[in-house]
C-alpha positions, 0 to 999 in steps of 0.5 A, a space after each residue: 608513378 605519380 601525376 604533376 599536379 594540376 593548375 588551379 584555375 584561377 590561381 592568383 589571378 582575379 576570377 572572371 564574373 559569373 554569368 547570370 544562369 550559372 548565378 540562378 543555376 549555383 541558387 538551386 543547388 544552394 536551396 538543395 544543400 540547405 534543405 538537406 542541413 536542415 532537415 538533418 538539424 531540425 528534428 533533434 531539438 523536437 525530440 523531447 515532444 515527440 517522445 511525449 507525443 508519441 508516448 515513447 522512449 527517447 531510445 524509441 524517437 532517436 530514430 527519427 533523427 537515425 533513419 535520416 542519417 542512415 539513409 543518407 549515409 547508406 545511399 548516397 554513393 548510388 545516388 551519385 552513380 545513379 545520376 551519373 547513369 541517368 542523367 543529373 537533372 531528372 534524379 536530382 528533380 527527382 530528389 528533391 520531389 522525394 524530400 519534400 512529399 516525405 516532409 509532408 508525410 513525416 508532418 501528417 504521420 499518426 504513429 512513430 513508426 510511419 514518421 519513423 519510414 517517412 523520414 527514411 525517405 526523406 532521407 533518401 531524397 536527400 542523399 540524392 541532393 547531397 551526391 548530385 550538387 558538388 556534382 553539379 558545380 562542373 556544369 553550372 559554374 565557370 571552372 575558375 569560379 569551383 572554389 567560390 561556388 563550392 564555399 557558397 555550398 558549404 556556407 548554405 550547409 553551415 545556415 541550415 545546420 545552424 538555423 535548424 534548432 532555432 529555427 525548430 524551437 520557434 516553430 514547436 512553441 508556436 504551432 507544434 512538432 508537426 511544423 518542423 516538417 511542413 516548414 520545408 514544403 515552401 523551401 522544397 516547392 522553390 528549389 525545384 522550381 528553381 532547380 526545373 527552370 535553371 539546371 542544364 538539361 542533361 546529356 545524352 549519356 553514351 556507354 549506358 544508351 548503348 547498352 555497355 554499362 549498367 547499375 551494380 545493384 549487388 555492389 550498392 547493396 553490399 556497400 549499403 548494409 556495411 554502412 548501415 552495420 559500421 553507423 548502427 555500431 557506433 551509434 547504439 547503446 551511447 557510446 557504451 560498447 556491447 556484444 551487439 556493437 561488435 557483432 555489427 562492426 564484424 557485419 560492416 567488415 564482411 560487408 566491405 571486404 564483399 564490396 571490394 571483392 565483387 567491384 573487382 570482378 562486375 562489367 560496371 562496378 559502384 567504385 572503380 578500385 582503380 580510381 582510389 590509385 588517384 593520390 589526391 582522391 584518396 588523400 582527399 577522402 581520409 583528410 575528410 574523414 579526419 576533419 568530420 571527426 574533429 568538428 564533431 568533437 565541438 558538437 559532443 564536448 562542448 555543451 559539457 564543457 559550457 554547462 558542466 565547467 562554466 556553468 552555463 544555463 541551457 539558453 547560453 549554451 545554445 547560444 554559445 554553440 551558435 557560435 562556430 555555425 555563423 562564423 562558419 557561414 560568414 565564412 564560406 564564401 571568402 573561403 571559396 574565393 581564397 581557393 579561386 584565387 590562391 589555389 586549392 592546394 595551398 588552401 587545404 593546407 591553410 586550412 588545416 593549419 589552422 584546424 590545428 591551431 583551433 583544435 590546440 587553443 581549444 585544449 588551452 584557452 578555456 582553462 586561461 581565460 574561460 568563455 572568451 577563450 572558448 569563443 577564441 578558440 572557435 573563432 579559429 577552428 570554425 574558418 580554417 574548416 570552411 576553407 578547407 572544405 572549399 579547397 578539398 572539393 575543389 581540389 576533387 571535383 575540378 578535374 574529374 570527368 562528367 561521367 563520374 561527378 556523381 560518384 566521386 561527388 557522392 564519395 566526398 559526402 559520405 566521407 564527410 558522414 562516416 567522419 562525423 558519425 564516428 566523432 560522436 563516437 570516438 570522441 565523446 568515449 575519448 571525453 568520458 575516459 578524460 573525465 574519468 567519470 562513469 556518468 559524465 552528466 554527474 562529472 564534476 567541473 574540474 573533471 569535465 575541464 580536463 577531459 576538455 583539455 585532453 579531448 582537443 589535444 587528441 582533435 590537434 593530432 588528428 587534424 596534425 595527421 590531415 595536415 601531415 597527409 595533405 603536405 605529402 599528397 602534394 609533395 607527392 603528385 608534384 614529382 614529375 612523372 616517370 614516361 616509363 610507369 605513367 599515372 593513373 587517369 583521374 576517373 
């Protein structure tokens, strides 16, 4: 049945100092997470030059950002297995030496297509960076500092997807395209020395020096093409849906439903199934799902919605739109101290409420009041999201066992990825079908406005849903157990 739920450490009391190892340890992990933002962010606003540096199609240069995400989404969950196995430390070294010799090839590539592969393996690096630095947090950090040490990751997240478009503007005007890549090369170099110098060494792993557990390769295949197939489907063809889609959506059903039977059946399986018995894991999963999607939906409608209603020109909207990412990293930091001392419980459902709030006035505001109310808006959706990521992985990552930080580490981002990905989709077919208009670059102001209005009223269901699930995962798993049928472990 189900498990009382755990006492915040922390909760309402004042959180001890942290010590100056786990200050310049939580610094590497800070820099990782920032490169991997960055590199995510940076290369979208160079794609008009290396369409006309290359020659190619803007179809043809969209997988220059697509072979980084589908990197990073398809191998994230392994990377995290793996450095559960292998030991932390040396994959993440490891990671983080990937990421920054595939930026020097993706800044020395002559052709698209080996920038193309150079940015498949920067995404790799990546996806090891990502899975192993919420993993890392157990080992570096006091147990009653996890919220504010999970903020400040969100918050360096929040900088580098903020910084990457300024940041990649400056550079392409001043020395080129191929600055977008060599800029992470001092970044890379500093993380890993600082990430050498300052990470615990690793310990010695029991089940795996011994012989009884190994890496599910079939597993991490199998769930690595059902990935892969579900992100192609929803992003190819720009939200118009085709023979094609569907056949890779079949893909990604198949493709999990031979995950899941094999995970049941291997001595050392990727995913555990039993562990998604676990309330607050799973809860936690679909709530990140849910609010990936919702966030995504300010990235698809909103730059339509400033320069189709409002009339905005292109440096307004981007200014705009650098809005919700400073709020976002201002932000961070106080989330994960509210988590410290308030409990991640209460913080996740503070933070959805107000996710629920933001997503209603986004659907109101701008028809009252226009940009200010817009801005309004942001200005409450932007925070409620940072405090909930701070006390969702808190709420995750405090209780679970060493040997399984990586994983369920490399879960929570993943979650996160399929979340945002399939915002792009859903979200930005639910505004053209509110538009009511075939092309929505030609729509006019009044039809963009209303596609606003219904497009954040289906965010606020959404975020309602999470809201929904949170309040019953903990009325839930605060139900005494029953001796008779005890819960399952937290794995």
């Amino acid at each position: 049945m189900s498990k009382p739920i755990p006492t915040q450490p922390g909760a309402g009391t004042a959180s001890p100092p942290m010590p100056p190892a786990a200050r310049w340890a939580l610094a590497s992990l800070s820099l990782s997470m920032l490169l991997s933002a960055l590199g995510t962010s940076i290369a979208n606003v160079g794609l008009p030059t290396l369409a006309q540096a290359f020659s190619a199609s803007f179809q043809e240069v969209q997988w220059i950002v697509l072979a980084y995400l589908l990197a990073i989404t398809t191998l994230i969950v392994g990377a995290g297995r793996l450095g559960d196995m292998l030991g932390r430390r040396r994959l993440l070294l490891a990671g983080i030496s990937l990421f920054t010799a595939a930026s020097l090839l993706c800044a020395a590539a002559p052709t698209l297509g080996l920038l193309v592969a150079a940015r498949a393996l920067q995404g790799l690096g990546a996806a090891v960076m990502m899975a192993l630095t919420m993993a890392f947090v157990g080992e570096t950090v006091p147990k009653a500092r996890t919220g504010s040490a999970m903020g400040l990751l969100g918050t360096m997240s929040a900088v580098g997807t903020a910084l990457g478009p300024s940041l990649g503007g400056v550079l392409i005007a001043g020395l080129g395209w191929r600055a977008l890549f060599f800029v992470n090369l001092p970044l890379g170099l500093l993380a890993l020395f600082l990430a050498w110098r300052h990470l615990p060494p690793d310990r010695a792993a029991g089940a795996e020096k011994t012989g009884k557990a190994g890496f599910d390769a079939l597993g991490t295949l199998l769930l690595a093409l059902a990935l892969a197939a579900y992100a192609l489907a929803v992003t190819l063809g720009r939200g118009s849906f085709g023979p094609l889609n569907i056949a890779l959506l079949l893909a990604a059903a198949l493709g999990a439903g031979l995950f899941v039977f094999t995970q049941s059946r291997v001595a050392s399986p990727l995913l555990r199934l039993a562990m998604f018995r676990d309330r607050v894991l799973s809860a936690s999963l679909v709530m990140n799902v849910l609010v990936a999607t919702v966030m995504m939906a300010t990235l698809v409608v909103g730059p339509f919605y400033l320069s189709r209603a409002l009339g905005l020109g292109t440096a307004m909207v981007g200014l705009v739109l650098s809005v919700g990412p400073v709020i976002s990293a201002l932000s961070g930091v106080l989330a994960g101290r509210l988590v410290d001392r308030l409990g991640a419980p209460a913080m996740v459902a503070a933070g959805l409420a107000a996710m629920v709030a933001g997503s209603a006035a986004l659907s109101v505001l701008p028809g009252l009041f226009g940009l200010a109310g817009y801005i309004a808006a942001i200005a409450v959706l932007t925070p409620g999201y940072q405090l909930f990521q701070a006390a969702n992985n808190t709420a995750v990552m405090v209780d679970v066992p060493p040997d399984r930080r990586g994983v369920v580490s490399g879960l929570l981002n993943l979650s996160r990825n399929l979340g945002l990905i399939t915002g792009a989709s859903v979200m930005g077919a639910v505004f053209a079908f509110a538009s009511a208009a075939s092309d929505i670059t030609a729509a006019s102001p009044e039809a963009v406005a209303g596609g606003m209005r219904i497009s954040f009223a289906v965010a606020a269901v959404l975020a309602t849903t999470a809201l929904a699930l949170a309040l019953a995962s903990r009325a839930l798993t605060a139900r005494p157990s029953v001796p008779a049928c005890p819960a399952p472990p937290r794995l």
